[in-house]
C-alpha positions as CSV (number, residue, x, y, z in Angstrom):
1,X,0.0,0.0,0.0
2,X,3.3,2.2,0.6
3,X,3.7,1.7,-3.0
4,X,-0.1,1.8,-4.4
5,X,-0.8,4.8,-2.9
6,X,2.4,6.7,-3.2
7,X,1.7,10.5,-4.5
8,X,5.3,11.2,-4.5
9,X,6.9,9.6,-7.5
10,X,10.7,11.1,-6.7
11,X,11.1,8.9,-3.7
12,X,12.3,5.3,-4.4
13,X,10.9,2.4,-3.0
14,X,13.2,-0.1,-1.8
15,X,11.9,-3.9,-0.4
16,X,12.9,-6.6,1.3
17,X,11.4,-9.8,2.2
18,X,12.7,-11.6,5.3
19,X,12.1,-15.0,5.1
20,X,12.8,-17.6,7.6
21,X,14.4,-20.3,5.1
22,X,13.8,-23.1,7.6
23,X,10.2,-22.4,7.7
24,X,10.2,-21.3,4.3
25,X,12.7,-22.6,1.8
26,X,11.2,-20.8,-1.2
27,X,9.4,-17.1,-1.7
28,X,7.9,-16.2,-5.2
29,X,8.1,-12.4,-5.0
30,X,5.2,-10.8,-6.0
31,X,4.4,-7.8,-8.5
32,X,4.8,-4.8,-7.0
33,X,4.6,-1.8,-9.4
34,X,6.1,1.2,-7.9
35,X,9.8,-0.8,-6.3
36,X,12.8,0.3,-7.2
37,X,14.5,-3.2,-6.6
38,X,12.9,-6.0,-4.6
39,X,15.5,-8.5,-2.7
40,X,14.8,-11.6,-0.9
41,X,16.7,-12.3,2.5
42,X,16.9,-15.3,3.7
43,X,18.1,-15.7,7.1
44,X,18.5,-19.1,9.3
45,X,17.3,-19.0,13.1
46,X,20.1,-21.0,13.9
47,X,22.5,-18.1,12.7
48,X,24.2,-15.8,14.8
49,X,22.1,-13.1,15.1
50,X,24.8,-10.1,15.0
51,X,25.7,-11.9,11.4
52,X,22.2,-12.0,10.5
53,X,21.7,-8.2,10.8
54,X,25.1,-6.8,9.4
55,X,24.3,-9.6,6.4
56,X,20.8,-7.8,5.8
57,X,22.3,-4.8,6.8
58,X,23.9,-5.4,2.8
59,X,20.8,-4.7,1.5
60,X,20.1,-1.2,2.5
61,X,20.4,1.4,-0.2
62,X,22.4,3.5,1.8
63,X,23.1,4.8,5.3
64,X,20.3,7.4,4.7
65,X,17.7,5.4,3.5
66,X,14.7,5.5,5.7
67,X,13.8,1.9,7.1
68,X,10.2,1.5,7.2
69,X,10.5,-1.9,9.9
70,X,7.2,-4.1,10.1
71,X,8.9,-6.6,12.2
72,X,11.6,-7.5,15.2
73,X,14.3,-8.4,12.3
74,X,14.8,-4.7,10.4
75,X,14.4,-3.4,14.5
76,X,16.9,-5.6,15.8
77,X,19.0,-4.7,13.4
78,X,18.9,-1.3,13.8
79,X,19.4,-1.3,17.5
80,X,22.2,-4.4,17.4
81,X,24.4,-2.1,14.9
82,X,23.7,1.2,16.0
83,X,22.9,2.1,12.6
84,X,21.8,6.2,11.9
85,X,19.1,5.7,9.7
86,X,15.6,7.1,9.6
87,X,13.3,4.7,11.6
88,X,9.5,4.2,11.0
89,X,7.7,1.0,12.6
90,X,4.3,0.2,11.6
91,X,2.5,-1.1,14.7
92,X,-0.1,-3.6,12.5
93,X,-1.8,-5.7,15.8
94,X,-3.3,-5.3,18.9
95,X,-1.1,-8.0,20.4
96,X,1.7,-7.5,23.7
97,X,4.4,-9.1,20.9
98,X,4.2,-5.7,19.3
99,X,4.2,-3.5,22.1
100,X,6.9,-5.4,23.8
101,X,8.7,-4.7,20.3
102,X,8.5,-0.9,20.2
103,X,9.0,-0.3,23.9
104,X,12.0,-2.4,23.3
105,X,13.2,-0.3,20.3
106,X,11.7,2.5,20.9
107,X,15.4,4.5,21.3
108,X,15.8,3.5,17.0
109,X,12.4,4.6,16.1
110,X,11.9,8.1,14.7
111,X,8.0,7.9,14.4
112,X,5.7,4.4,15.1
113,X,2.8,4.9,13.1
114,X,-0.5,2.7,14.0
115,X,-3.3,1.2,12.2
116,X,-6.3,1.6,14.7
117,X,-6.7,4.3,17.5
118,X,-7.1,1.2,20.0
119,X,-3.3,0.7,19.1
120,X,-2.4,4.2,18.7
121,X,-3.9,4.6,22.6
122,X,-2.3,1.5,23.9
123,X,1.4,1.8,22.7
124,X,1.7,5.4,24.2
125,X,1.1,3.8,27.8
126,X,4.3,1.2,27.0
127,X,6.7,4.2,25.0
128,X,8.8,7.0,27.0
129,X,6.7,9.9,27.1
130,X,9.5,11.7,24.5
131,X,8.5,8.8,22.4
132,X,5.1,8.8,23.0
133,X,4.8,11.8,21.1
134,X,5.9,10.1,17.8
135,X,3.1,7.9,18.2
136,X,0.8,8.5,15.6
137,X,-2.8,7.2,13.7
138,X,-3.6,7.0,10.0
139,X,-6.4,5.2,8.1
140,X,-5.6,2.4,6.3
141,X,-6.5,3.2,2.8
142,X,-9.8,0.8,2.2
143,X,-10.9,0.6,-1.5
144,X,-14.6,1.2,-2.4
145,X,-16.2,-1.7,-2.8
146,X,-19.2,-1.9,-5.2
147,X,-22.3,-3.4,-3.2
148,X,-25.0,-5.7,-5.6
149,X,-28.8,-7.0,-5.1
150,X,-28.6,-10.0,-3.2
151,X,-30.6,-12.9,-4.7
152,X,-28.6,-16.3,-2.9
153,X,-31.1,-18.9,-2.6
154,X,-28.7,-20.0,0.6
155,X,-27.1,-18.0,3.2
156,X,-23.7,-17.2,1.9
157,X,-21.1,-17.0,4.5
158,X,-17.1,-16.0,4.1
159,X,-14.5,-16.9,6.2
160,X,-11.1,-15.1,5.3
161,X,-8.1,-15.7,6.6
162,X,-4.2,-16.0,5.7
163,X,-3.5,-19.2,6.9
164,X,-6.5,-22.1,8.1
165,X,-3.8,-23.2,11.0
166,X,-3.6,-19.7,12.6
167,X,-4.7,-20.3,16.2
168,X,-5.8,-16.8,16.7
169,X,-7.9,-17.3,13.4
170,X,-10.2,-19.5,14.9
171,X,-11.0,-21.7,11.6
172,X,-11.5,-24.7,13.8
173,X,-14.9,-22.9,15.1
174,X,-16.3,-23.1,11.6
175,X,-17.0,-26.7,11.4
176,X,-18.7,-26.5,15.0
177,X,-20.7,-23.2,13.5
178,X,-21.5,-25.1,10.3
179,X,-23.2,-28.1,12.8
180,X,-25.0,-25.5,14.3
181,X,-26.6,-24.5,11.4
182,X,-27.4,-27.7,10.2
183,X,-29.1,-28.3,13.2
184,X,-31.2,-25.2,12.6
185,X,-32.1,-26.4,9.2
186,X,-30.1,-23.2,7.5
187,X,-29.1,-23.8,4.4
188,X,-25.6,-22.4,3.8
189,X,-23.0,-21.9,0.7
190,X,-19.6,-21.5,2.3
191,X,-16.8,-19.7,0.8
192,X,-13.0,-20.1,2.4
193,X,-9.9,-18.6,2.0
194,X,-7.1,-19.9,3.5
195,X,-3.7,-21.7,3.0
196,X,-2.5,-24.4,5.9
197,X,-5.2,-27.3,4.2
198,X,-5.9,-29.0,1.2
199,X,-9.4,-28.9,-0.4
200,X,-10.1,-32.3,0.2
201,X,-9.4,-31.8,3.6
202,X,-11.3,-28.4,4.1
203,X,-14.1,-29.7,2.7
204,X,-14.0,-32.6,5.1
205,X,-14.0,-30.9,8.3
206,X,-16.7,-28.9,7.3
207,X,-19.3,-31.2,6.1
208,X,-21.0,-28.2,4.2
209,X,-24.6,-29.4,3.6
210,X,-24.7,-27.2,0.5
211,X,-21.8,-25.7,-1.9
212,X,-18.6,-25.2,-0.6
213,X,-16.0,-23.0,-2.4
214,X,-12.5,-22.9,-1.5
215,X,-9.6,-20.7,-2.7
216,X,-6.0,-21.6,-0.9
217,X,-4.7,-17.6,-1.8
218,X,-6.9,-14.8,-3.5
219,X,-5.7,-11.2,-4.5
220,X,-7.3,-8.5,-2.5
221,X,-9.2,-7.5,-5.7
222,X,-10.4,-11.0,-6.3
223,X,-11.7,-11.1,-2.4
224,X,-13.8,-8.1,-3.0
225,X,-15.6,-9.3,-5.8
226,X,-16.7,-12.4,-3.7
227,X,-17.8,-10.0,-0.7
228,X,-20.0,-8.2,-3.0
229,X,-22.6,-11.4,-3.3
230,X,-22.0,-12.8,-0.1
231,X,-24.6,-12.2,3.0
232,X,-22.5,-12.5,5.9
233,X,-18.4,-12.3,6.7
234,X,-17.6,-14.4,10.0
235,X,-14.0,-13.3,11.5
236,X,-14.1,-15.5,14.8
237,X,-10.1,-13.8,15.6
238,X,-9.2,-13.9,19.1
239,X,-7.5,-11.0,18.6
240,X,-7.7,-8.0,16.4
241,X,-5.7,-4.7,15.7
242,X,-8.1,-2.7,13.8
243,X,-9.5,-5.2,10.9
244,X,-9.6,-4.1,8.3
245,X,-11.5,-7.2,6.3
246,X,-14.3,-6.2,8.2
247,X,-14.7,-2.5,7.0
248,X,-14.3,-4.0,3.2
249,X,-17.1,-6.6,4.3
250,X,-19.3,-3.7,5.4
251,X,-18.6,-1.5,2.7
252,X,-19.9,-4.9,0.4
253,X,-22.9,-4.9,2.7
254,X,-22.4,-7.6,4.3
255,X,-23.2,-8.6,7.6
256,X,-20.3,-8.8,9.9
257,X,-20.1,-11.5,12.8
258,X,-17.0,-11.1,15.4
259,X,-15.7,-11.6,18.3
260,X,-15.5,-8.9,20.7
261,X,-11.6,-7.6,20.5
262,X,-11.7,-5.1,23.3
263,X,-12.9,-2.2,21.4
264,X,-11.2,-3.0,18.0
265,X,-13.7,-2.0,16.1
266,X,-14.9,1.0,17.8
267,X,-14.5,3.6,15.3
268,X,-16.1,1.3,12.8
């Protein structure tokens, strides 16, 4: 979205994808229109880590370069080599992990920018109150979504999610909520994004009384298009930063069912 939304076309955008090879031995780098290069680092866990960060220290364009850091690899490389640049972190969850990061870094960041004002509020309590003051909120850029006339001869529920085997996720309540509705003699179509299962075994588990679609990986723009003729989105997350599949799901017109998050979605 750095890149999609970019209005300033003299500033270079540089990326790099840290990927845990032992976890992941391979990464297909996407499109991005917009990059000036795109580099793959993979790093080991069984490394030592001052190796790790001076080896994707490498990949910087220069001691200038402002680090835009999503993650405790770019931050811990910042504060292990003492390097000068520019420091943004993007606070993306509503989780103690990233707290615990930016109070822990918080003497390499220049500015921590957060994606919901529940976040925004929180990590100001864990910062100095010097840094506290660099705390700041922005909307996430949500497309518009194109709403249609609903005519689904079954309920239509979507459950999206990056990966099925995310505990937070919740996936494994779908074949329990599917049961339910069986019970209840509701019809439902299921759609299911998701990697972590196959569809033979998706489709198992959930013992869909009616159609069950399932997609492994969809582009955002793909995802939208399925919103727009569902009924309702079901997001059962434990926890949430400020979710933003729900605010496309309600721009759709769908009907959202969730979890409460501790006022995640309060300024929804």
């Amino acid at each position: 979205n750095l890149l999609r939304f970019s209005q300033l076309p003299l500033i270079e955008n540089h990326v790099i994808y840290t990927i845990n090879k032992e976890e992941q031995p391979f990464f297909k780098i996407p499109i991005l229109e917009g990059a000036a290069s795109q580099h793959i680092f993979y790093y080991s866990p069984k490394w030592n880590f001052y190796y790790t960060c001076k080896q994707l220290a490498k990949l910087l364009p220069g001691d200038k370069a402002l680090v835009v850091a999503h993650d405790w690899l770019e931050l811990g490389m910042m504060s292990n080599l003492g390097l000068q640049n520019p420091v943004i972190q993007f606070v993306h969850g509503n989780y103690d992990y990233y707290y615990d990061l930016s109070a822990r870094h918080q003497n390499v960041v220049d500015k921590f920018i957060c994606v919901s004002p529940v976040i925004q509020k929180k990590l100001i309590t864990v910062l100095s109150p010097e840094k506290a003051r660099a705390v700041n909120y922005y909307r996430f850029p949500v497309p518009a979504v194109e709403a249609s006339a609903r005519q689904n001869k079954y309920l239509k529920i979507v459950y999206a999610s990056g990966n099925l085997v995310d505990d937070n996720k919740q996936f494994s309540l779908l074949p329990a909520i599917s049961a339910l509705l069986q019970k209840a003699e509701i019809a439902v179509d299921w759609i299911i994004v998701g990697k972590g299962s196959s569809r033979d075994e998706v489709r198992d588990v959930m013992n869909a009384n009616k159609e069950l679609v399932y997609f492994d990986e969809l582009e955002n723009e793909d995802l939208i298009k399925l919103l727009s003729g569902a009924d309702i989105f079901l997001l059962p997350s434990l926890k949430e930063g400020f979710p933003v599949a729900v605010v496309e799901a309600m721009k759709a017109g769908l009907v959202p069912l969730v979890t409460n998050w501790e006022q995640a979605t309060a300024a929804l």
